[in-house]
PLY file of the C-alpha trace (Angstrom):
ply
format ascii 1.0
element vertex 179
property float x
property float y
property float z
element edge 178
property int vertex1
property int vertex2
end_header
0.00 0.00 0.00
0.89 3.60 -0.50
1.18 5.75 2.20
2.24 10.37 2.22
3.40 12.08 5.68
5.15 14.97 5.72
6.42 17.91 8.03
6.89 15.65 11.08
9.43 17.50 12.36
10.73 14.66 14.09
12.95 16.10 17.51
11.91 20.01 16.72
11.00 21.54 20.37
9.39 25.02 17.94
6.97 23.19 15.89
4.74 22.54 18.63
4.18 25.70 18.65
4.10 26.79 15.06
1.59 24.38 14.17
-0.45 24.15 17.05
0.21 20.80 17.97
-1.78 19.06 20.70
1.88 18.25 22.41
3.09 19.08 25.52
6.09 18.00 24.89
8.56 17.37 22.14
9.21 13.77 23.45
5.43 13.41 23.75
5.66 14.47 20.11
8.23 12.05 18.83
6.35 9.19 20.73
3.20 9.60 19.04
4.27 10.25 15.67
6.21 7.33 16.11
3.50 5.21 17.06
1.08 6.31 14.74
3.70 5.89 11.97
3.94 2.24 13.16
0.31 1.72 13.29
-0.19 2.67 9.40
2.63 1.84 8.12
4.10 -1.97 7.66
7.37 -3.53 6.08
5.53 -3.58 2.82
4.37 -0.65 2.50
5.61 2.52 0.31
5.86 5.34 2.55
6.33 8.98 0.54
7.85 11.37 3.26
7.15 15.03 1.50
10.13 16.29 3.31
11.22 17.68 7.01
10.94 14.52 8.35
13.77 15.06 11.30
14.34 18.86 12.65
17.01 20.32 15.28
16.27 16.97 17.09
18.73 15.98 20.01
18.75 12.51 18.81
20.57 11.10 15.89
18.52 10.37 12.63
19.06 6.76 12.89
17.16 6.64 16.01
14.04 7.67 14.45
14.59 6.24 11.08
15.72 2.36 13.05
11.58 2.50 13.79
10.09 3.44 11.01
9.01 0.53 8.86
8.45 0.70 5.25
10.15 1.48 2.03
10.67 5.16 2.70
10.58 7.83 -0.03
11.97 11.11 1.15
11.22 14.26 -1.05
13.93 16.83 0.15
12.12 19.41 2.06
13.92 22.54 3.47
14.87 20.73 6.45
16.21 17.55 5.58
19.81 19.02 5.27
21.13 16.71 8.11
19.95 13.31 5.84
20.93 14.74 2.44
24.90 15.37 3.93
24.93 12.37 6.24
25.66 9.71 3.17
25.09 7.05 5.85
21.38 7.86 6.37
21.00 7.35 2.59
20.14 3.17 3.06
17.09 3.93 5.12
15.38 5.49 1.27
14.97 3.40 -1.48
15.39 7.05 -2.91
15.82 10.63 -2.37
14.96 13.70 -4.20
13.58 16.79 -5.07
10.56 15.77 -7.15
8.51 12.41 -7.96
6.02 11.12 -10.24
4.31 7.88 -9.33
1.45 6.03 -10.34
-1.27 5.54 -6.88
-3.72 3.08 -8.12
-3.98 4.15 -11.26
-3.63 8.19 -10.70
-0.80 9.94 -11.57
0.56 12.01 -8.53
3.56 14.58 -8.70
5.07 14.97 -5.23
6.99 18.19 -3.94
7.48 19.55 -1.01
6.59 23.10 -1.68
3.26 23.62 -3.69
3.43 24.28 -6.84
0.58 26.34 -8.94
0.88 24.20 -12.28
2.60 20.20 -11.99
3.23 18.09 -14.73
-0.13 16.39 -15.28
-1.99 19.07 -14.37
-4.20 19.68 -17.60
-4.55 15.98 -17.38
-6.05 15.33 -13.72
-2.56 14.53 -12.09
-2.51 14.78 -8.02
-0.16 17.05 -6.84
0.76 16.14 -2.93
2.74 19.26 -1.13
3.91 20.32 2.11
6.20 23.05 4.05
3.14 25.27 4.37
1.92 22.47 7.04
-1.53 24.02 8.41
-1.13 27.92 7.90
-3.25 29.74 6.35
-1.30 32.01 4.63
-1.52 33.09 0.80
-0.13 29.71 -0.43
-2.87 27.78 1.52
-5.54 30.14 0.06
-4.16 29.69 -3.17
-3.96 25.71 -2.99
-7.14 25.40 -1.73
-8.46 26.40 -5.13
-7.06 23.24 -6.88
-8.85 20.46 -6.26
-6.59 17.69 -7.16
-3.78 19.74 -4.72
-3.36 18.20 -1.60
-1.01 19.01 1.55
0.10 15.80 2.67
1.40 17.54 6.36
1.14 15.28 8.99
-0.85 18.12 11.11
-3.44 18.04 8.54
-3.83 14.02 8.21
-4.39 13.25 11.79
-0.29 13.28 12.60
0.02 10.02 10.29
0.57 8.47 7.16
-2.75 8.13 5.26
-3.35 6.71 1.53
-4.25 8.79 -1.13
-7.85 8.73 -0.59
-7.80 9.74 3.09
-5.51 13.20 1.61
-8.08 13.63 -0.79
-10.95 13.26 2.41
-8.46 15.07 5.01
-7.96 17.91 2.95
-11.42 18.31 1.83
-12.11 18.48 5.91
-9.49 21.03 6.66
-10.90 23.19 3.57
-14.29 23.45 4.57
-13.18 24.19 8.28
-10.98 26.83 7.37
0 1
1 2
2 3
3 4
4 5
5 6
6 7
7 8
8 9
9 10
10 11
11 12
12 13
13 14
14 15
15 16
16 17
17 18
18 19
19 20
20 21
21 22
22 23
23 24
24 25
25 26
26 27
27 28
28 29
29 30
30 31
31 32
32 33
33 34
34 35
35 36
36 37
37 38
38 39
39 40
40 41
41 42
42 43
43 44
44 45
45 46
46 47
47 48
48 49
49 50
50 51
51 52
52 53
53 54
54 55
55 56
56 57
57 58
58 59
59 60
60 61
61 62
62 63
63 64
64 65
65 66
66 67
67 68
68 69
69 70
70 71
71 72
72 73
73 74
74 75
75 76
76 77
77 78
78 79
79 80
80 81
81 82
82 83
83 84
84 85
85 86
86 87
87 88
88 89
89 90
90 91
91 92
92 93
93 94
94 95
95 96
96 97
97 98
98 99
99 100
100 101
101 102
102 103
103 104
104 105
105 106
106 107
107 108
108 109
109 110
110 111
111 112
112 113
113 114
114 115
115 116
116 117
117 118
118 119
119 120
120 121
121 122
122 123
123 124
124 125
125 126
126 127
127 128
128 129
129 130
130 131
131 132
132 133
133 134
134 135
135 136
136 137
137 138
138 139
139 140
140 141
141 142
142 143
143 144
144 145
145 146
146 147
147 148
148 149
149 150
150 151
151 152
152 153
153 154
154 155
155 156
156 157
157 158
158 159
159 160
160 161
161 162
162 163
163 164
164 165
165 166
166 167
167 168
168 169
169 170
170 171
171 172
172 173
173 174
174 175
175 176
176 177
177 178
């Protein structure tokens, strides 16, 4: 199965607060990301990580990444400089990069990490999956929310786990209308 996450911010004491997250704690934080992580995701599974996956942690990557199940896709974000120059980390993805296009049951879906106003596929009903704007509500969300077939695959929007493409496409829907 196919599974998106993105902005966990893995070890980042800030984010609780940026985002809002129902945390007291940034070990609180790590635990139940981790958990929920575990409880979605299995050895088989396909796991696209839409970037900033580990953040100004105090813990070394390879104690989060040792958990996590999965064959993990990262899509750089903005804060995944401590992977992308740590060559060792590199096993843990079957690949890393800037920009994907995979095939989700039959849909085309262009992943990113920043939003993007036009993808490849998008005069042909591609999916576009995004993150880094994680649940603001700020010009770029306003402007997103307008594309239908745009979805922000930020953990803070999907429940704090990894969801299939048809719980984005619900999730998002949810957060729209709310906000």
């Amino acid at each position: 199965m196919i599974k998106y996450t993105a902005d966990m911010h893995l070890g980042h004491v800030n984010i609780i607060k940026h985002d809002g997250r129902p945390f007291s704690n940034v070990d609180i934080m790590d635990k139940i990301l981790l958990e929920n992580y575990n409880n979605e995701v299995n050895k088989d599974d396909e796991v696209y990580i839409d970037g900033d996956l580990i953040y100004r942690s105090g813990k070394h990557p390879t104690w989060y990444l040792d958990q996590m199940p999965g064959h993990k896709h990262l899509i750089l974000g903005n804060h995944d400089k401590i992977i992308l120059e740590d060559k060792s980390l590199w096993h843990y993805f079957e690949e890393i990069d800037k920009i994907l296009t995979i095939k989700d049951n039959g849909r085309m879906v262009v992943i990113s990490h920043c939003p993007m106003a036009e993808w490849d596929g998008y005069f042909r009903g591609w999916y576009h999956v995004y993150a880094h704007i994680h649940n603001n509500l700020n010009k770029a969300y306003h402007f997103m929310k307008e594309e239908e077939r745009a979805l922000n695959a930020g953990c803070m929007i999907n429940d704090y786990k990894p969801v299939t493409l048809d719980e984005l496409i619900i999730n998002n829907t949810k957060f729209k209308k709310t906000h």
